[in-house]
N, C-alpha and C positions, 0 to 999 in steps of 0.2 A: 482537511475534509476530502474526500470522497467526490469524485465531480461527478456534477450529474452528467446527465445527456450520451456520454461515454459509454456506458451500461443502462443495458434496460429491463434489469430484471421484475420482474413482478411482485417478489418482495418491497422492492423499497422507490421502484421509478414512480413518480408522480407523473400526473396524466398528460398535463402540458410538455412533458418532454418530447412526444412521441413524435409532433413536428418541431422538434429544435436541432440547428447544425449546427455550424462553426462558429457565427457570430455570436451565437448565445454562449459557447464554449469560450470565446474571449471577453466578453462581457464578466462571466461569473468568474473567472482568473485572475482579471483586471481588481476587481470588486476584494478578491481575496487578499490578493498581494496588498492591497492599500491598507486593509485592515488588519495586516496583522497575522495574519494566517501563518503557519509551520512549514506547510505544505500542500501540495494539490496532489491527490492520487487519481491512477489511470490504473484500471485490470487489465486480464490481458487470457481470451481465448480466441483460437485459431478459426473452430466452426460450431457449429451447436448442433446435435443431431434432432431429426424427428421429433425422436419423443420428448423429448426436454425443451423445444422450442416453443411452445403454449409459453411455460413459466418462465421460461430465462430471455423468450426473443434472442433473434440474433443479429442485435446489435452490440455489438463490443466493439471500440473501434480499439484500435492497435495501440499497447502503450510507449511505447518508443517515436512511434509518427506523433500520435496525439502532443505528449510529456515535449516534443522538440519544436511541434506547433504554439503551445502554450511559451515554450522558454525565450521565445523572440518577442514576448509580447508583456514580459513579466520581468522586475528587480529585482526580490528578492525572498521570495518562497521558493522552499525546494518542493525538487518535482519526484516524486515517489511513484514507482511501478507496488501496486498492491491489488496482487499480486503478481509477478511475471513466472509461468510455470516455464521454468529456466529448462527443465530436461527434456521437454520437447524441440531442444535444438545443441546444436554443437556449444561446448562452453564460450569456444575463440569466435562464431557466430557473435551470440549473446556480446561478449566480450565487447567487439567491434563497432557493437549498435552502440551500447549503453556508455561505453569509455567516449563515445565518439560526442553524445547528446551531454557527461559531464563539461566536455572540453566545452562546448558550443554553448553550455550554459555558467561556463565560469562556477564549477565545482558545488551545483546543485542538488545534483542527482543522490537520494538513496534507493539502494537496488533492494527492491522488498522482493522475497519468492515464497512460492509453494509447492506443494507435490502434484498435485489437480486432481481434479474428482470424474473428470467427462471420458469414461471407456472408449468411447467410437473418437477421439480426437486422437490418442494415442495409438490404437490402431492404423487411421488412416496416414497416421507420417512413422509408421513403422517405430514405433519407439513401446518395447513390454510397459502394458500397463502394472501389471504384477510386480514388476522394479520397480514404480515409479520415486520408491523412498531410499532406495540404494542409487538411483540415478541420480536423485538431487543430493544426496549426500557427497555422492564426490566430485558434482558440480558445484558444489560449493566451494571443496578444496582448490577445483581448478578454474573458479572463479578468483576467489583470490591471485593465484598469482596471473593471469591474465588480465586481472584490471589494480594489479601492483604498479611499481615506478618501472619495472625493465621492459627495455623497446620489446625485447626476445624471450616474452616469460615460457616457462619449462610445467611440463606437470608431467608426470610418469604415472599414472593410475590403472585399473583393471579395464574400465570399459573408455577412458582418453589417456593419450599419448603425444604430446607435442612435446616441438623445441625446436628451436634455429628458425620460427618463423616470426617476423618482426610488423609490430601493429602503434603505427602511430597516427591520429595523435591520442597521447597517451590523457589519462582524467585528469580533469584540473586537479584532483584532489590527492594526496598521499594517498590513503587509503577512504576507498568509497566503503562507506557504510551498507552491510547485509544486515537486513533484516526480514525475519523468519517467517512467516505467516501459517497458521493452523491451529488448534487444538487439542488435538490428537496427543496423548501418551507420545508417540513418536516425533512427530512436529515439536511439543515442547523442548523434549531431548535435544533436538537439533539446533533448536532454538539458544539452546542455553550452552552445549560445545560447543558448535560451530556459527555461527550467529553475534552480529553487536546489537542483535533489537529481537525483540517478538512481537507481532502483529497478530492477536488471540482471535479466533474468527466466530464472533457472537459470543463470546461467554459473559452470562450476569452478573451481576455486579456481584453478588453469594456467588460466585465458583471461583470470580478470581483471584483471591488471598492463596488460596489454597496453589492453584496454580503456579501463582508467584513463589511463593515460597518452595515450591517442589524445583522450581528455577535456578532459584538462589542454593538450595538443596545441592545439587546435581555440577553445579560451576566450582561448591568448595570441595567437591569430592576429586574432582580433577583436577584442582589446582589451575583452572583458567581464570587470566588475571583481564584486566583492559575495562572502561567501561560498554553498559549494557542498557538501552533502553527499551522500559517497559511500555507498551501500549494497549490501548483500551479502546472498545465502539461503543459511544454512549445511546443511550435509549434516543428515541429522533425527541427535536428541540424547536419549541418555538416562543421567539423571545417576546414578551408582553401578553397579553387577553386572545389569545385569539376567537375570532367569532365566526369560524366555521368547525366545525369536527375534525378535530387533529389526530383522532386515534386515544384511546386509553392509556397506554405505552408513553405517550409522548409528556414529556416534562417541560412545560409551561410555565407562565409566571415572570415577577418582575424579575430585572437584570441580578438583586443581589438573593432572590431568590433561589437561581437559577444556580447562579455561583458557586450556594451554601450546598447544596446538592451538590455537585460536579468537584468540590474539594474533596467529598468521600473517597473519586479515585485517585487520589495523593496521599491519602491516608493510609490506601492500599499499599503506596508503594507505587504506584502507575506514574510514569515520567509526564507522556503524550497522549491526548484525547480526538479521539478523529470524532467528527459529529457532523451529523445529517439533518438538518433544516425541513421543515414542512412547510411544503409552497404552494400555490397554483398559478404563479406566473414566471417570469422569469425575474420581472421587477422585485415582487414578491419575495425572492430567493433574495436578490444582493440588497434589499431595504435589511432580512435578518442578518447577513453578512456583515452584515454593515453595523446594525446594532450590536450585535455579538461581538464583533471585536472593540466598541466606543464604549458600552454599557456592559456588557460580563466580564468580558477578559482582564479587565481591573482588577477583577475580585479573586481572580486567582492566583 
């Protein structure tokens, strides 16, 4: 899941977040981990301009502080950046943060990225918004071997160039999982060369067959081998009767109700389901937390 309180977009914050901090951040982490959860995600923008600040507020907290606050306080959910817009900064930056939060979390971490959408962020730290899909492209590249096993990783590319500089300590993990986030014809692409995951950003449940399979399309033309996990945002969820107005959208009902719905995206083909709870408390949120993983997650 997707934490709250981290992001406050107006899509999808519920009201009670608006005075939540850290305590509530460890509570619903706590609540996750016990139940069962995959993962805890954290996004990740730098500023919000003007005009975008109504819808998006500019609450974002940082997913690398947040993702390393949660990992001291959590067994054994991994901690997912969804998304980290990786090319507004140096790869061996990047590198440094997230190799440093796997080691500290005992090999938790998957590194989700995306291209970002926000013009005036890219401007202000000088990085071409117009590149933004050539910049992550070969911060991918030089991702990988920056968060590879060598003390001293190398990457020779058009817009980075290192080597002979040494970054330890290194991830807990052989290889940290990327996973891709977006949509887009291009983000799929990316998704599916360079990528062990895709993280689709709102697609309905009718778009993503197609998608998928342009995935799996695209992987046998190139001959890239390894696995690949599929993921999905399910419509928001709330486990039992609720007796306040959840939204239209939202899929409700008993536990193997719920289930029989949520298996469609494994029929698709979808590995992982990120899912978003309808709350108006904090308690509220880790009661469904809580049921979700005792009463649904059986049934899947």
């Amino acid at each position: 899941m997707q934490l709250p309180v981290q992001s406050q977009s107006t899509l999808y914050a519920e009201p009670w977040e608006a005075e939540a901090g850290p305590e509530d951040l460890l509570h619903i982490a706590r609540a996750a981990d016990r139940s069962g959860f995959a993962y805890l995600a954290s996004c990740d923008h730098v500023g919000i301009p003007r005009r975008l600040a109504a819808a998006m507020s500019t609450i974002w907290y940082d997913p690398v502080a947040t993702l390393s606050f949660l990992a001291a306080a959590t067994e054994r959910v991994r901690l997912l950046s969804h998304v980290a817009i990786v090319g507004l900064r140096h790869p061996l930056l990047t590198a440094k943060q997230y190799a440093t939060l796997d080691h500290l979390s005992a090999g938790r971490l998957v590194l989700g990225v995306g291209a970002g959408h926000v013009q005036e962020e890219f401007e202000a730290l000088g990085v071409d918004f117009r590149q933004r899909g050539a910049v992550l492209d070969e911060c991918l590249d030089a991702l990988r071997a920056a968060l590879g096993p060598e003390e001293f990783p190398e990457h020779h590319g058009k817009l980075y160039d290192f080597e002979g500089l040494g970054q330890r300590p290194r991830p807990a993990q052989d290889r940290v999982p990327l996973w891709v986030g977006g949509s887009s014809p291009a983000a799929v692409r990316r998704a599916a060369l360079k990528g062990d995951g895709w993280l689709p950003q709102g697609d309905p449940r009718d778009r993503l067959p197609a998608q998928i399979a342009r995935i799996r399309e695209l992987r046998e033309e190139a001959g890239v081998q390894g696995e690949f996990t599929v993921g999905a945002i399910t419509e928001p969820l709330y486990v039992g009767t609720a007796r306040w107005y959840v939204g239209r959208r939202t899929l409700t009902g008993a536990p193997q109700e719920l289930a029989e719905s949520l298996r469609a995206y494994r029929a698709m083909g979808v590995h992982q389901i990120q899912v978003r709870f309808r709350s108006r408390s904090r308690t509220e949120l880790t009661d469904q937390i809580a049921a979700f993983g005792a009463e649904v997650a059986p049934h899947l």
